[in-house]
N, C-alpha and C positions, 0 to 999 in steps of 0.2 A: 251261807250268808248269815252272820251273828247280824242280830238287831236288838237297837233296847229302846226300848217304848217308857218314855221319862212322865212321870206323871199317869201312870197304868191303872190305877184304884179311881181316878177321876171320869167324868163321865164323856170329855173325849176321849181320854186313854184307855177306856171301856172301848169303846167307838173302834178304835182301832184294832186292836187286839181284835174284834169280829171280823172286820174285814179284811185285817190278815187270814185269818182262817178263810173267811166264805170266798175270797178272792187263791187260795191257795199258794200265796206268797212264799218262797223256797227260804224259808228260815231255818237255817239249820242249828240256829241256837240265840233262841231269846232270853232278854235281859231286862226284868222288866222290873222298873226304877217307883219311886213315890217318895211323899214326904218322910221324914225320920219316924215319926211313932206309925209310920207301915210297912218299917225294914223287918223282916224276916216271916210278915205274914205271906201265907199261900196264894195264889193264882191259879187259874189252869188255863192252858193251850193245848187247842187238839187233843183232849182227854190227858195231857200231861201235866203234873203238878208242877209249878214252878216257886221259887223262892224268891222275895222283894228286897233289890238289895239297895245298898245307899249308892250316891251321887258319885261320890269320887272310885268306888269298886266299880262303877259301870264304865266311868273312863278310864280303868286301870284294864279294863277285860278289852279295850281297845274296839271294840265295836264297829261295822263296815258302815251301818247307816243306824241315829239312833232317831226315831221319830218323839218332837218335843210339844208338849202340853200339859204345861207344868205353871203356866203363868210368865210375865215380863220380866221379872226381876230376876226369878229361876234361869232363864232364856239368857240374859244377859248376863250373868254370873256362869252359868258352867257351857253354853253353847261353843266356844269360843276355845272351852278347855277340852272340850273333844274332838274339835276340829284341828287342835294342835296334835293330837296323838293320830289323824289321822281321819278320822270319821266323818261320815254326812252327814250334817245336824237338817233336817225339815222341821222348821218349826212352827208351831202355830199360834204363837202370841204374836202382837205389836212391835215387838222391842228391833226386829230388823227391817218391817215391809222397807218402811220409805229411805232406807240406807241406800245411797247411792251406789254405793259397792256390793250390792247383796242384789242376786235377781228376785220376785216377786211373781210365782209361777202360777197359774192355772195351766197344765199339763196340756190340753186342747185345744192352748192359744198359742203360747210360748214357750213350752216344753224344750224347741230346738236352740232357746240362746244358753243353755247350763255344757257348760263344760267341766271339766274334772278338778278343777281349780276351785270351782264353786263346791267352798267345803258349810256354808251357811246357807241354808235356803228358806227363804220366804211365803209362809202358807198365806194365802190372805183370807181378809174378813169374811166368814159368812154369806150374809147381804151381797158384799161386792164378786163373791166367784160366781153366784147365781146370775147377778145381771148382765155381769160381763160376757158369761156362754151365751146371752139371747143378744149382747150389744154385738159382740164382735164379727158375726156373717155380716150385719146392719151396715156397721162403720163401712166396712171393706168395699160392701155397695154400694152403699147410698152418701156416706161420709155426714156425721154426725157435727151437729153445730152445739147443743144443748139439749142438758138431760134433767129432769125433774123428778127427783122420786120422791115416793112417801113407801115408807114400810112398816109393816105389821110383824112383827117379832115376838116368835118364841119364847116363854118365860125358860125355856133350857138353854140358851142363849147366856141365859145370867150364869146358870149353874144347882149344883143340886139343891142350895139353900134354897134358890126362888121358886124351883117345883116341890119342894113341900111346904112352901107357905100358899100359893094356889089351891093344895090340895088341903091342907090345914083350913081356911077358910070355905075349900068346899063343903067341908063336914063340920064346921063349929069348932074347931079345935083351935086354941090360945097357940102361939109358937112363934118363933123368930122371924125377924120383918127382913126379906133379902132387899127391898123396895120403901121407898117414904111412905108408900101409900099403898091401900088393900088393892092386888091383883086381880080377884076372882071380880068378875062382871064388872069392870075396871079396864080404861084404856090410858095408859102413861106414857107421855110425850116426855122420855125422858130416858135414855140407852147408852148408858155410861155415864163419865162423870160434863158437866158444861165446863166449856172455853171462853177465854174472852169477850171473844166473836158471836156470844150466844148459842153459838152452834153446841151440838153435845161432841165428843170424840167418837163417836159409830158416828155421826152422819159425817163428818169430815174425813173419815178414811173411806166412806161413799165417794166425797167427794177427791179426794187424792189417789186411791187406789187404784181406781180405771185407767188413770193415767199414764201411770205406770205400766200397766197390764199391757195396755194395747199401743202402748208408745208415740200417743200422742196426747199432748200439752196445751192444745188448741180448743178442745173440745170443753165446755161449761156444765158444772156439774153444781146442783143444789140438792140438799136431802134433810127430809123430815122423819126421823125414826121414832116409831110408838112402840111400848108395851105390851102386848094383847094376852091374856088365860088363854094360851093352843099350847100342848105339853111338846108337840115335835114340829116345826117347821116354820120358816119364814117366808113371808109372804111380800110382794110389792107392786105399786102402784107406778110404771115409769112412763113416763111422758118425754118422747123423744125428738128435738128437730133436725130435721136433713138437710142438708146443703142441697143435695138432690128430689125429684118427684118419686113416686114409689107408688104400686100397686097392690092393695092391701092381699091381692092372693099372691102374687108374687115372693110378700112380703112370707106368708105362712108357706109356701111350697122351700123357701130358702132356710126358715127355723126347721122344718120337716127334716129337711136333708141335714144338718149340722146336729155332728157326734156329742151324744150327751143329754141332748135338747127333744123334750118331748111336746110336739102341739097338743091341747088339748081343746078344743075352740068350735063347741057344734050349740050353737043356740037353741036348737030345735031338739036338740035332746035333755038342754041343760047343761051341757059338759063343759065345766072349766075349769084349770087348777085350784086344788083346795089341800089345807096344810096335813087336814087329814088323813088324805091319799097318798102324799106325799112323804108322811113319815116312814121310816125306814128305807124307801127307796132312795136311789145313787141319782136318779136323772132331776133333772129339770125341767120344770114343765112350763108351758107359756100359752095363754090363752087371751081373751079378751081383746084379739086383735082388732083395730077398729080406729080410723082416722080422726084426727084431733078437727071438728067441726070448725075450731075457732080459729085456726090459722093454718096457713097454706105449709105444704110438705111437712105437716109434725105427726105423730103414732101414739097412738094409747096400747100398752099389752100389761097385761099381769102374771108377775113370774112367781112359782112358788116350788120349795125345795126343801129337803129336811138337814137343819144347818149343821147338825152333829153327823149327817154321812157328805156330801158333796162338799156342803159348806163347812168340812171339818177333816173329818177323818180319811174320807176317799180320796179327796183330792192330796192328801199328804201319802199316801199309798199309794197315792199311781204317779206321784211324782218317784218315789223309789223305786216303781214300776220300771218307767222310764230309765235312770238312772241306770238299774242292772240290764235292762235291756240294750242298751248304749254302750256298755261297760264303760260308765264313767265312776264307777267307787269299784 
């Protein structure tokens, strides 16, 4: 299985390249890609040294799946050119979720609509694969009317710039602003660029992505995304209504059971997800189960996840996962 990992020097292309390895992914010849002033520097995989090469030599080497994290315009510019010579592009920017013609996978949910045809695939937000693993047992049971989030986000989320100005400011050090405004001890309402609508573009692909995901159109989504100094994990606040009634152990025996989905929910111990614990792990964790006082059949739970593994790089690996298990590339 040749693979090339576009965007490989980057910190989810870091990301991936681990969980190629720690997942033991049958690569039998990596290609691993970056911007121009990082063509010909070194890599390693699996204690083997490898060599960075350009864009157009990774789609000359014809590639079976290349996983993309390279940015939108990268995405949209060479995605397209690999999938002409043949290859499966998984990518992880914006530039194709909400493409009609492009599926939009969380592997746990909808893994089974890709066929071999699907030469462009869809990694989605962050934020939105985390909530989706705790919405979609919910929907299925209880069928969801309206979702409310607020989240708490990773400054690695933005990228390497805004974890060294965090830590810049942790220690007094002068250096480049990823952000308007100081991160350390610092909460910014404010996660990508604003639209119109005043929304930002992270809380609107909150709001469009589920849709998608779970294939349905009906269900109301608002989202408020912050800022937060935590160097690995996003964290969220969702407030969910049911069309149906629901029993809050019920509700945790059903997250229990669903692949991926970790409870964490003992108030008597203290136990509930936190971004901390969550860094480096692949799951998802959901706690703070607990009824919306103020209105009949709605959920309070807090989900948290580390966005550069589930919310990134594992979830575009186990779609390739999938893929060669299927033999669809």
């Amino acid at each position: 299985m040749k693979i090339a990992v576009v965007g490989a020097t980057g910190m989810v292309g870091s990301v991936m390249l681990q969980t190629l390895e720690e997942r033991n992914f049958n690569v039998t010849e990596l290609i691993p890609v970056a911007s121009e002033r990082s063509i010909g520097k070194k890599i390693y995989f699996k204690g083997k040294e490898y060599t960075i090469v350009s864009m157009q030599d990774a789609v000359n080497s014809k590639p079976d799946i290349a996983l993309f994290s390279a940015g939108g315009d990268t995405s949209l510019k060479w995605a397209p050119k690999f999938a002409e010579v043949g290859t499966t592009v998984i990518d992880n920017s914006s530039a194709f979720r909400m493409d009609a013609d492009k599926k939009l996978v969380v592997p746990e949910i909808n893994a089974s609509e890709l066929t071999k045809e699907d030469k462009i695939i869809a990694n989605p937000n962050c934020s939105t694969i985390q909530m989706v693993m705790a919405l979609n047992p919910l929907h299925k049971k209880y069928k969801m009317k309206r979702v409310v989030i607020s989240t708490y986000q990773s400054v690695s989320g933005t990228g390497v710039k805004a974890v060294q100005q965090m830590e810049n400011e942790m220690n007094g050090v002068d250096g480049d602003m990823a952000y308007h405004h100081p991160i350390h001890r610092n909460a910014i309402p404010h996660c990508d660029v604003f639209l119109e609508n005043g929304y930002t573009k992270e809380e609107m692909k909150l709001v469009r992505e589920p849709q998608k995901i779970l294939n349905d159109r009906t269900v109301a989504y608002t989202a408020t995304a912050v800022r937060i100094p935590t160097a690995g994990g996003h964290s969220e606040a969702v407030n969910v209504e049911f069309e149906n009634d629901f029993d809050v152990n019920d509700i945790r025996k059903l997250l229990n059971e669903t692949e991926g989905v970790v409870v964490q929910d003992n108030l008597e111990t203290n136990t509930y997800p936190m971004p901390l614990y969550a860094n480096g792990k692949d799951e998802v964790f959901v706690g703070r189960i607990r009824r919306d006082l103020s209105q009949p059949k709605t959920l309070n739970m807090w989900i948290v996840s580390d966005n550069l593994r589930k919310g990134a790089a594992t979830n575009a690996v186990q779609i390739a996962e999938y893929l060669v298990k299927k033999n669809l590339v």
